[in-house]
PLY file of the C-alpha trace (Angstrom):
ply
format ascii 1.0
element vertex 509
property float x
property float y
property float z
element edge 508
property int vertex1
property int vertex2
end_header
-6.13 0.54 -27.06
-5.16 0.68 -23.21
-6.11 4.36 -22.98
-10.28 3.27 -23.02
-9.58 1.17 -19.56
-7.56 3.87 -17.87
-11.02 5.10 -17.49
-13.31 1.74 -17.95
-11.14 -0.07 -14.87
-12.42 2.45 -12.30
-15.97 2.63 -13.70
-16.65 -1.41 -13.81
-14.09 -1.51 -10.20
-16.93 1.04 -8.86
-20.10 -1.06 -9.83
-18.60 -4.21 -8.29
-17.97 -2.88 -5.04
-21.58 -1.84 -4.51
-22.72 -4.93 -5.71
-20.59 -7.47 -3.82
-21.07 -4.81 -0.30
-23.53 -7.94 0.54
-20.27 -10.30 0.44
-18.60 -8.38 3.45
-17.44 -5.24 3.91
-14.31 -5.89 3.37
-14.90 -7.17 -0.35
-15.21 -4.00 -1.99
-12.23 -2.56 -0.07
-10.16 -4.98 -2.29
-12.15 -4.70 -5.27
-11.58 -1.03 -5.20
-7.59 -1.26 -4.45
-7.22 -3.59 -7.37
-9.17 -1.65 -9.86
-7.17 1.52 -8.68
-3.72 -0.51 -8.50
-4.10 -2.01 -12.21
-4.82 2.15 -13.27
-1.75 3.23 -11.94
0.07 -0.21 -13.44
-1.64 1.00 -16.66
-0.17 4.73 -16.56
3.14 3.69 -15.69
3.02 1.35 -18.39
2.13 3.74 -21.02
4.85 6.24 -19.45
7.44 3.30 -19.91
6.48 3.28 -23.48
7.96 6.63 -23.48
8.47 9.16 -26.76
6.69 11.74 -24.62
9.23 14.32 -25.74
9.05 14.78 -29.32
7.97 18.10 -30.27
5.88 18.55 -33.61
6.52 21.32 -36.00
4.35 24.51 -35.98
2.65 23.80 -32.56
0.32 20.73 -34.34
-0.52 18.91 -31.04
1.56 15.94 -30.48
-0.29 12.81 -29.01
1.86 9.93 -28.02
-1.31 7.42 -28.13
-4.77 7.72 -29.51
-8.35 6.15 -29.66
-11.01 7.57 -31.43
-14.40 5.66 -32.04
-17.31 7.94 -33.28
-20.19 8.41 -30.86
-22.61 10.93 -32.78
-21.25 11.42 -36.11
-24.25 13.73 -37.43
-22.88 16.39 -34.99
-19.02 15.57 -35.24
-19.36 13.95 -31.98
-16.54 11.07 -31.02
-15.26 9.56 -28.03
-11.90 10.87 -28.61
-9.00 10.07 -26.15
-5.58 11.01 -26.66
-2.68 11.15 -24.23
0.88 13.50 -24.44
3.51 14.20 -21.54
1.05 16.72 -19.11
-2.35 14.27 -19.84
0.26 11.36 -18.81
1.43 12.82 -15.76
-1.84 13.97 -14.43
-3.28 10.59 -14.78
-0.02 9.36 -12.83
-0.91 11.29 -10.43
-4.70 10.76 -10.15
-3.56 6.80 -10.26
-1.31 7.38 -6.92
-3.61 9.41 -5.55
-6.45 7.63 -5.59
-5.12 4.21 -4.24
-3.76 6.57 -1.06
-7.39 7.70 -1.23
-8.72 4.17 -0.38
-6.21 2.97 1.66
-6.53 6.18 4.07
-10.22 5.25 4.60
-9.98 1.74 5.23
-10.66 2.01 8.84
-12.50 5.59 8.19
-15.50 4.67 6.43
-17.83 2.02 8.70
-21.75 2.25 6.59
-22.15 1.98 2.92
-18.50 0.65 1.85
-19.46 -0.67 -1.10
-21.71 3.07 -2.55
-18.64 4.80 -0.69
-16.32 2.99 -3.09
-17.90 3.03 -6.28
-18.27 7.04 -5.18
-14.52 7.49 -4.94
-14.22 5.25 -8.37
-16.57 7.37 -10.29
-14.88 10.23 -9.08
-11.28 9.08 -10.55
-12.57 7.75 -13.23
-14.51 11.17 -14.10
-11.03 13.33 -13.56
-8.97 10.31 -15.74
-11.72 11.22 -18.63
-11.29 14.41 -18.09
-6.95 14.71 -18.97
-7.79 11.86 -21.68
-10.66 13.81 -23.35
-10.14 15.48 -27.16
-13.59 15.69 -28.18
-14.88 19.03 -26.36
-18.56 16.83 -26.00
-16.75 13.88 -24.27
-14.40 16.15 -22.18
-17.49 17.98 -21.08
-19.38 15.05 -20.00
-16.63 14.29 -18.28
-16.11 17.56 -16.45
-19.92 17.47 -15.00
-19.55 13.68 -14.22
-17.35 14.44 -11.54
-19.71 16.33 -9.68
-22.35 13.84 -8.77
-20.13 11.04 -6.64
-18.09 14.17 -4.95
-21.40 15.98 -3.97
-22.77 12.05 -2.27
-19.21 11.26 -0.74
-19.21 14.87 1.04
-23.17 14.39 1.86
-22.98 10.86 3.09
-19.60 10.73 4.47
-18.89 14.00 5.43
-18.07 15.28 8.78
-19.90 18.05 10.79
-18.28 21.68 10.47
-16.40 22.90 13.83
-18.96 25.82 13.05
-22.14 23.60 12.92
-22.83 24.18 9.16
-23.78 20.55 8.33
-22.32 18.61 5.50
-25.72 18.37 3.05
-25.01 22.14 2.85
-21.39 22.23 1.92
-21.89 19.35 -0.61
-24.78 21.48 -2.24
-22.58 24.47 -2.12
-20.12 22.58 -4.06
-22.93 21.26 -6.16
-24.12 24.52 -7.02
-20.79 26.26 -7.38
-19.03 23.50 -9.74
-22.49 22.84 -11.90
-23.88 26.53 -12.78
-19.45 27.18 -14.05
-20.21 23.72 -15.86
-23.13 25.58 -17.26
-21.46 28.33 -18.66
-18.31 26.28 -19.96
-21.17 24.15 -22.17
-22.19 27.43 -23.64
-18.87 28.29 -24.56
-18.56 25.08 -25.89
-21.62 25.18 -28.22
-20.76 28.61 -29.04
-17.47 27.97 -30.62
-18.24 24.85 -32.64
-21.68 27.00 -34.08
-18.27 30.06 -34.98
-16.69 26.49 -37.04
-20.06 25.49 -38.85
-20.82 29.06 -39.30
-16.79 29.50 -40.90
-16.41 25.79 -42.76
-19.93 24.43 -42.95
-18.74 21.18 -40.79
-20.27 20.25 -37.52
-17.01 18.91 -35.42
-16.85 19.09 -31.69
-13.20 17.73 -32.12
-10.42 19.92 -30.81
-7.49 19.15 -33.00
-10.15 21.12 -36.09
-11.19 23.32 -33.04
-7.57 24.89 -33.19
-8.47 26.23 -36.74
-11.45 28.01 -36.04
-11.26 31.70 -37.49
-13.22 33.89 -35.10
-13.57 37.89 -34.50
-11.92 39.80 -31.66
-14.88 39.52 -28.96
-16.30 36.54 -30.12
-12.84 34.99 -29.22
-12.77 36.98 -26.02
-16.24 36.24 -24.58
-16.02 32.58 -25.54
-12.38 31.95 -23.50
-14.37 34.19 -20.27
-16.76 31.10 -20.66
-14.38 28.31 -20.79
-12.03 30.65 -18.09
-15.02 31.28 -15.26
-15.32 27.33 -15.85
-11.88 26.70 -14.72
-11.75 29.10 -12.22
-14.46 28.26 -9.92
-12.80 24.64 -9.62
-9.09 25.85 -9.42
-10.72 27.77 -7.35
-10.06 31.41 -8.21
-10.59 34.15 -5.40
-13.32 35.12 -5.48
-14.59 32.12 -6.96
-13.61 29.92 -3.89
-16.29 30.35 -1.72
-17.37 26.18 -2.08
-13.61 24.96 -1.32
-12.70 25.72 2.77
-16.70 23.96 3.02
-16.13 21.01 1.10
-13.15 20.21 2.40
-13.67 20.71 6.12
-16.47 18.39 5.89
-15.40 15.56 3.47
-14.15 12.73 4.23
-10.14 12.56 4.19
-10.33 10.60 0.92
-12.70 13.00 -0.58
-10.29 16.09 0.71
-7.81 14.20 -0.71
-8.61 13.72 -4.42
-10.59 17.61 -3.72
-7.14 19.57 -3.01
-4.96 16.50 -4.94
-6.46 15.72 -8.20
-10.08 18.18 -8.94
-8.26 21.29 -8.82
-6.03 20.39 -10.85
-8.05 19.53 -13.98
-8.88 23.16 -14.03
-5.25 23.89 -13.99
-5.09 21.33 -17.07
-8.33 22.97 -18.59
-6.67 25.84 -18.93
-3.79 24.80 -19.95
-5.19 22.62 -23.04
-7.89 24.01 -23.57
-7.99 27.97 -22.65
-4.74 29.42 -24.03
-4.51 27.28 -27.35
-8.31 27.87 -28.67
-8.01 31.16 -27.78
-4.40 32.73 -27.61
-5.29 36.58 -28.33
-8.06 36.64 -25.95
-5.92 34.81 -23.07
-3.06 37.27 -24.03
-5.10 40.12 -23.55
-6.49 38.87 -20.70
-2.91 37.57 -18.85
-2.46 40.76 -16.88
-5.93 40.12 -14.62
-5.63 36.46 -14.53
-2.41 36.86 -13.33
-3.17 39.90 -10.79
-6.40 37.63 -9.67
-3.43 34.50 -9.11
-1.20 37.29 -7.22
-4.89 37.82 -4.93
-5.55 34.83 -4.07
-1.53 33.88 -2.79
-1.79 36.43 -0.35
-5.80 35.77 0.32
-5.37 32.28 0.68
-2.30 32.39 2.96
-3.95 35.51 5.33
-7.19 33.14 5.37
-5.41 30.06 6.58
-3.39 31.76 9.09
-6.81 32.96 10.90
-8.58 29.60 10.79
-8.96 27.54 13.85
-10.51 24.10 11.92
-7.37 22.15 10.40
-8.60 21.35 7.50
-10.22 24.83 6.54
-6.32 26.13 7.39
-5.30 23.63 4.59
-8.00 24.14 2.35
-6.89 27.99 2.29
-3.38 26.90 1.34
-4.71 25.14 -1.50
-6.10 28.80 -2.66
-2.84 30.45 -2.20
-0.58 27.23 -3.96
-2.66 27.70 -6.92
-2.33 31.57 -7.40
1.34 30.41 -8.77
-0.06 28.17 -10.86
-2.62 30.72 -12.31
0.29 33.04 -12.96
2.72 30.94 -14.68
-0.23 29.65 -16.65
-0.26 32.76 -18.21
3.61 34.12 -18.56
3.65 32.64 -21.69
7.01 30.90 -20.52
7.97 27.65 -21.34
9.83 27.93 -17.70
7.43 28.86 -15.80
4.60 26.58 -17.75
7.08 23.29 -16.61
6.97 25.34 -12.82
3.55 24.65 -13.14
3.74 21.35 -13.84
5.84 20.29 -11.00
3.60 22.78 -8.92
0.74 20.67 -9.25
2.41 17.34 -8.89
3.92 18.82 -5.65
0.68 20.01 -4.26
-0.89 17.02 -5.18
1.42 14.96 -3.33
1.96 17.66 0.03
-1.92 18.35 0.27
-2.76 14.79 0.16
-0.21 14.12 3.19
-1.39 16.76 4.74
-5.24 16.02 5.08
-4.46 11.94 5.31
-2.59 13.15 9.01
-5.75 15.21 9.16
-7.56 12.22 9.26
-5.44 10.58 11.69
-5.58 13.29 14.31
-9.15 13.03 13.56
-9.62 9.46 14.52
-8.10 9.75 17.34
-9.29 12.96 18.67
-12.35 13.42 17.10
-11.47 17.04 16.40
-9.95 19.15 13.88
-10.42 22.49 16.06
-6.57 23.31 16.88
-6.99 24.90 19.98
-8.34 21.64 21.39
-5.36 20.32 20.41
-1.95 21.35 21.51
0.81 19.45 22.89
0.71 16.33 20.81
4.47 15.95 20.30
5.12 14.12 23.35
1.39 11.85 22.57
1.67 10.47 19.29
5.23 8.43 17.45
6.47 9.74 14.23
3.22 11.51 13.46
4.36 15.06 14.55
7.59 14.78 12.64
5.66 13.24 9.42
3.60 16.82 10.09
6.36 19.18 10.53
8.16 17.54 6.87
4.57 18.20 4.86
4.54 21.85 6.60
8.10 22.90 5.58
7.03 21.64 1.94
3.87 23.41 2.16
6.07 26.64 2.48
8.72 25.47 -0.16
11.94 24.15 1.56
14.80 23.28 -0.80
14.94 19.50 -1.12
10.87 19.04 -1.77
8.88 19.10 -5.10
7.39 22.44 -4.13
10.64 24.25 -3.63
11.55 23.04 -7.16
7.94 24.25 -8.68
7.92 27.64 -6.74
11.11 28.48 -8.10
10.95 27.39 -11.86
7.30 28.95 -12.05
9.52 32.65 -10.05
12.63 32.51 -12.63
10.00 31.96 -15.86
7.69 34.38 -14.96
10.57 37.29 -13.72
11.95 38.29 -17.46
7.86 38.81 -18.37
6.07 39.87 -15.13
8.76 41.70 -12.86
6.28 43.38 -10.36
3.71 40.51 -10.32
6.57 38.01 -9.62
8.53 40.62 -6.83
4.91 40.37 -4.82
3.82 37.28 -5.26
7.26 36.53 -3.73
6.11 37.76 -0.40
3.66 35.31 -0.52
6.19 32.99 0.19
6.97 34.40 3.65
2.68 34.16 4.68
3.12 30.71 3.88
6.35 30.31 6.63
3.83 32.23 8.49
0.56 29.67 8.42
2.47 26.63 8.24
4.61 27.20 11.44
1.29 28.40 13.02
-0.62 25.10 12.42
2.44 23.02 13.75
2.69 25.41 17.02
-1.00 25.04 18.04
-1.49 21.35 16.95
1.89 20.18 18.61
3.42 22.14 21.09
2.33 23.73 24.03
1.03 22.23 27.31
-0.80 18.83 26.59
-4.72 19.04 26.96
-5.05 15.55 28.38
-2.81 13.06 29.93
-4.33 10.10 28.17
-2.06 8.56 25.62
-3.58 7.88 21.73
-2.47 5.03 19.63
0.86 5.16 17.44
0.72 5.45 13.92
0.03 1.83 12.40
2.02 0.31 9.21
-0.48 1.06 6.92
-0.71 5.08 7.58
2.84 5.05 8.61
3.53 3.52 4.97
0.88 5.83 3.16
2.68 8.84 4.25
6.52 7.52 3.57
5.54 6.98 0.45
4.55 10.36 -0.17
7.21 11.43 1.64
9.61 9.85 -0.49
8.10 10.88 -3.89
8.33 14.73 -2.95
12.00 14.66 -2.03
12.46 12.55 -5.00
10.89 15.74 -7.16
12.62 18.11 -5.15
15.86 16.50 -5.88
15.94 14.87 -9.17
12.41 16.61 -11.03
13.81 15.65 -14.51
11.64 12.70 -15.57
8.93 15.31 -14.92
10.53 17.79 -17.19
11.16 15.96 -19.95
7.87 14.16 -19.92
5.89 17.43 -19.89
8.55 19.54 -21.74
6.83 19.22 -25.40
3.03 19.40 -24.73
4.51 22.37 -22.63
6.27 24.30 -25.74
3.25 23.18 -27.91
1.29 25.22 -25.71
3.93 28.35 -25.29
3.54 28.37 -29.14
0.45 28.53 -29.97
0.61 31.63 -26.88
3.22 32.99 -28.61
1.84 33.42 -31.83
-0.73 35.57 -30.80
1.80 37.68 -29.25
3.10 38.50 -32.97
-0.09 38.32 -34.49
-2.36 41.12 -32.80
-0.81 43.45 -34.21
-1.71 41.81 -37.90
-4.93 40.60 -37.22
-7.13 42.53 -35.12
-9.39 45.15 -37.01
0 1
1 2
2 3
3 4
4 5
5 6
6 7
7 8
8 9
9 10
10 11
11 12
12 13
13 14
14 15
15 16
16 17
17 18
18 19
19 20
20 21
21 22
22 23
23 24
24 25
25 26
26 27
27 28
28 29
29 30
30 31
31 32
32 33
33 34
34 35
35 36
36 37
37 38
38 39
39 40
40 41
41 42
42 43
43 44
44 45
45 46
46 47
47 48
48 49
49 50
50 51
51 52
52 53
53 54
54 55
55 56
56 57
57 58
58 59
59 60
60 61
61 62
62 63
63 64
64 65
65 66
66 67
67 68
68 69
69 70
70 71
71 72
72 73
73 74
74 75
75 76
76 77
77 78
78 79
79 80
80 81
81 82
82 83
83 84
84 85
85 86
86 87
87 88
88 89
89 90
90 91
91 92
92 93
93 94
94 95
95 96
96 97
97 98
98 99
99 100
100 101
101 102
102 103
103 104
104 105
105 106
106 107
107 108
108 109
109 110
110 111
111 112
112 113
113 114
114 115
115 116
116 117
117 118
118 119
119 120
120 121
121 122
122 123
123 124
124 125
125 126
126 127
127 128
128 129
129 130
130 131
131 132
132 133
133 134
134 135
135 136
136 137
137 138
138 139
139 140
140 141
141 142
142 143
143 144
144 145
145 146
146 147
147 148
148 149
149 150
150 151
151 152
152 153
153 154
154 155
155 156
156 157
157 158
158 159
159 160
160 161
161 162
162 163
163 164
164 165
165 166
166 167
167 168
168 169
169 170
170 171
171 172
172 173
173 174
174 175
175 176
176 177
177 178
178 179
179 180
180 181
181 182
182 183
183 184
184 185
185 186
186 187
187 188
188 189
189 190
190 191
191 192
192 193
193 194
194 195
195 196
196 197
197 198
198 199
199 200
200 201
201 202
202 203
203 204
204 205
205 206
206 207
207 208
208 209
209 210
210 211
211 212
212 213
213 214
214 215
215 216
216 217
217 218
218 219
219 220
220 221
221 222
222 223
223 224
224 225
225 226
226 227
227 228
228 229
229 230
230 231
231 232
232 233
233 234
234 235
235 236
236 237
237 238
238 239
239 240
240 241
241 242
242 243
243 244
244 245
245 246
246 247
247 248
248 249
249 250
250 251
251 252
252 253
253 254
254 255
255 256
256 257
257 258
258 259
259 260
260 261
261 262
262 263
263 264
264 265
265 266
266 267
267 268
268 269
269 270
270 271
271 272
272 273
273 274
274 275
275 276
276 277
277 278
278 279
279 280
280 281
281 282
282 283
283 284
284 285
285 286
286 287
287 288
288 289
289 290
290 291
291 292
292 293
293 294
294 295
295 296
296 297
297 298
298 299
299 300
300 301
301 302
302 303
303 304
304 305
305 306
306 307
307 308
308 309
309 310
310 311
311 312
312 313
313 314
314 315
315 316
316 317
317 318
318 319
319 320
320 321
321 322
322 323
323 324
324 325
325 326
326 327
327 328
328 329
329 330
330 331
331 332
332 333
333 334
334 335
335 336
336 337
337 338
338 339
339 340
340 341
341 342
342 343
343 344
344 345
345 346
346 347
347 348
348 349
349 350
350 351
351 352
352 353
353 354
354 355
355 356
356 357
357 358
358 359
359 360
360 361
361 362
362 363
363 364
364 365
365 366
366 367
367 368
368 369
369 370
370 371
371 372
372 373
373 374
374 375
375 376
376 377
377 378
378 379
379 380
380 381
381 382
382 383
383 384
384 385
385 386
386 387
387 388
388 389
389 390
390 391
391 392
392 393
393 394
394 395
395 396
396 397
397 398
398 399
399 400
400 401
401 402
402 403
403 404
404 405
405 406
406 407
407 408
408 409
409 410
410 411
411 412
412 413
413 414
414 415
415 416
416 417
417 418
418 419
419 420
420 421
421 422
422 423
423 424
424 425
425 426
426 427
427 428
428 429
429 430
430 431
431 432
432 433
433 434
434 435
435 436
436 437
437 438
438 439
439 440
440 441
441 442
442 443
443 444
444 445
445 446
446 447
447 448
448 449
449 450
450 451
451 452
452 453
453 454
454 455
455 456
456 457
457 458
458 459
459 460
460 461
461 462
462 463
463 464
464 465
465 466
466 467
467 468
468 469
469 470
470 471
471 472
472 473
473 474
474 475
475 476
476 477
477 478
478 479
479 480
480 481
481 482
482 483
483 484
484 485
485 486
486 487
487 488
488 489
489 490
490 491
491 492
492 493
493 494
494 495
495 496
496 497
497 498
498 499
499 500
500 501
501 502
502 503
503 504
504 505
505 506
506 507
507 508
């Protein structure tokens, strides 16, 4: 019964914010860091509970809670929610995530707090809906609900681009971008539950009797390049990415934040969940150019960022390339490199959400995020610069940080399958030295552009970013919570990827 107010908390949270705005502006600042505080009580709750890592026989998908309530019945239609180890985690991390979210843009956001807020709610509430979704209808609705509150938080609250493009057209980019791959996932969608009526006669948009569906060779293949294309654009997939470096650059830091920390990495989940296990010959045929397009974009992302001048677009770019590992060890088929993944997003999550909250903070007290109008800040701001230089060295994967840990699990479980793709990627690692060393020299060394010193850091950034701080050496160090958590919806999924692998042979015509 909790797993309904994982998503109703942040929903009703949102709608009293912009209704008690008239209060004070400081009202709905609270309201929203309650609602967001008793989600991530919630999730930790129901990750006390534990029993996340029993595996179930034959691949049957294992759901530690449930709540199922039926919505349209004529069609099949429920609202389904279920939750195992790698929905848990994700809504862990949307929980953490999105209370850093508020409290980075306490001081940020001045004009609309309380629409602001009840954005930013919407928003987490969309992407919590969205890990806790089984019914492909409710999951779906989900999905395209994000869209709306990210589209007025970047249009509202957005800064202008150090290259003049305004904000309205970056939102609508994103708009346009996230809602036409919506478009064709809802195809796919319809598609394969018209293959189950057509095959058993029973209209079900559930996905535990999705599983079963028997389907021919390209029907299966064209339906997973819907759901895929989907996923891609919001992962985002070069050369899918082209509404990423403009959203971020001109959201707000809480909207970058829950962009590079949390959106991208319900695609990640999508395919995870949803991709390989509905359709496991078609994803295993297709592995070698998702993973190819994942070893592209590592070494486009990281040559991108090391060219950009605008901070955030440099970051944004990183994003691209930290996801191209995910994208392969998605599709290795290893049970390895699939808990790599795992730790990969958590990681990024947590190191891309430092690293655009010290955006912010340069940013309100510079008003610029063009690095060569920065330079020397070393000597200017306390702690800052050294907060900056620990989030770059994770960025490029130093032992002792989450990322490290993810890099190398997602390496190791994808070299037995993928030699070649996992000897290049590799390199990638050394562009990312490359970029993150660049941003530190131009934004902190060098000769000082003005004499006049800027504030320190106060307790409540300066506790925002220990705390992330501490979480990624805490997952660089001792990731095994995470592991065991994640490690049976993670061999769930290798299975059914597996048995396709023995299958083709069998099955196909």
């Amino acid at each position: 019964m909790l797993l309904p107010w994982l998503i109703f908390i942040p929903f009703i949270g949102g709608l009293l914010c912009w209704q008690t705005e008239r209060f004070g502006s400081k009202v709905p600042r609270w309201i929203a860091l309650i609602a967001m505080g008793l989600t991530l009580a919630l999730s930790l709750q129901l990750w006390l509970q534990g029993g996340y890592s029993l595996t179930a026989p034959k691949g049957i998908p294992q759901w530690q809670s449930e709540f199922s309530v039926p919505w349209i019945p004529r069609f099949g239609i429920s609202f389904h929610l279920a939750l195992d180890g790698l929905s848990l985690l994700m809504v862990v991390l949307t929980g953490l995530l999105g209370l850093l979210a508020i409290l980075c843009s306490w001081r940020e956001i001045q004009k609309y707090q309380g629409f602001f807020h009840l954005n930013l709610l919407w928003i987490l509430g969309g992407v919590i809906g969205v890990f806790l979704s089984i019914d492909m209808f409710l999951f779906f609705f989900f999905w395209e609900m994000m869209l709306v509150p990210m589209y007025f938080l970047i249009a509202l609250w957005g800064h202008k681009a150090s290259d003049g493009k305004t904000r309205i057209s970056a939102a609508t980019k994103f708009f346009i971008y996230t809602q036409s791959s919506g478009l064709v996932m809802l195809i796919a969608i319809l598609g394969l539950v018209f293959v189950h009526y057509n095959a058993t006669g029973v209209w079900t948009f559930s996905y535990e009797q999705l599983l079963k569906t028997p389907m021919s060779h390209n029907v299966e293949y064209l339906l997973m390049l819907g759901f895929f294309i989907a996923f891609a654009v919001k992962m985002p997939v070069v050369p899918l990415h082209g509404w990423l470096p403009d959203a971020h650059s001109q959201a707000p830091t809480a909207g970058s934040v829950d962009l590079a920390g949390i959106l991208l990495k319900t695609a990640a989940y999508g395919m995870l969940r949803f991709c390989l296990p509905l359709f496991p010959q078609a994803s295993h045929e297709f592995a070698s150019i998702a993973m190819w397009l994942g070893v592209i974009g590592i070494f486009y992302g990281a040559w991108m960022a090391f060219s950009q001048t605008d901070i955030k677009r440099l970051i944004a770019y990183t994003s691209v390339s930290h996801m191209g590992f995910v994208l392969i060890a998605i599709y290795t088929g290893s049970q390895l490199a699939y808990q790599g993944a795992v730790i990969q997003m958590i990681a990024h999550g947590l190191s891309a959400a430092g690293m655009f909250i010290i955006c912010g903070q340069i940013y309100e007290r510079l008003h610029t995020r063009d690095m060569r109008l920065m330079g020397g800040l070393w000597g200017r701001i306390k702690y800052l610069p050294a907060l900056s230089l620990f989030f770059a060295v994770a960025t490029l994967g130093m032992p002792g940080t989450g990322n490290f840990v993810g890099e190398f699990m997602i390496l190791f479980g994808s070299f037995p399958i993928v030699p070649a793709i996992t000897v290049i990627s590799t390199f990638g690692l050394v562009f990312a030295s490359v970029y993150s060393l660049v941003m530190m020299q131009r934004a902190y060394y060098g000769a000082p552009k003005s004499d006049q010193p800027l504030q320190g850091m106060t307790a409540r950034e300066l506790s925002i970013i220990l705390l992330l701080v501490v979480l990624l050496v805490l997952l660089g160090v001792y990731p095994q919570p995470i592991l065991d958590t994640s490690n049976a919806a993670m061999s769930n999924i290798q299975h059914w990827f597996g048995s396709s692998v023995s299958s083709i042979s069998t099955t196909r015509p």
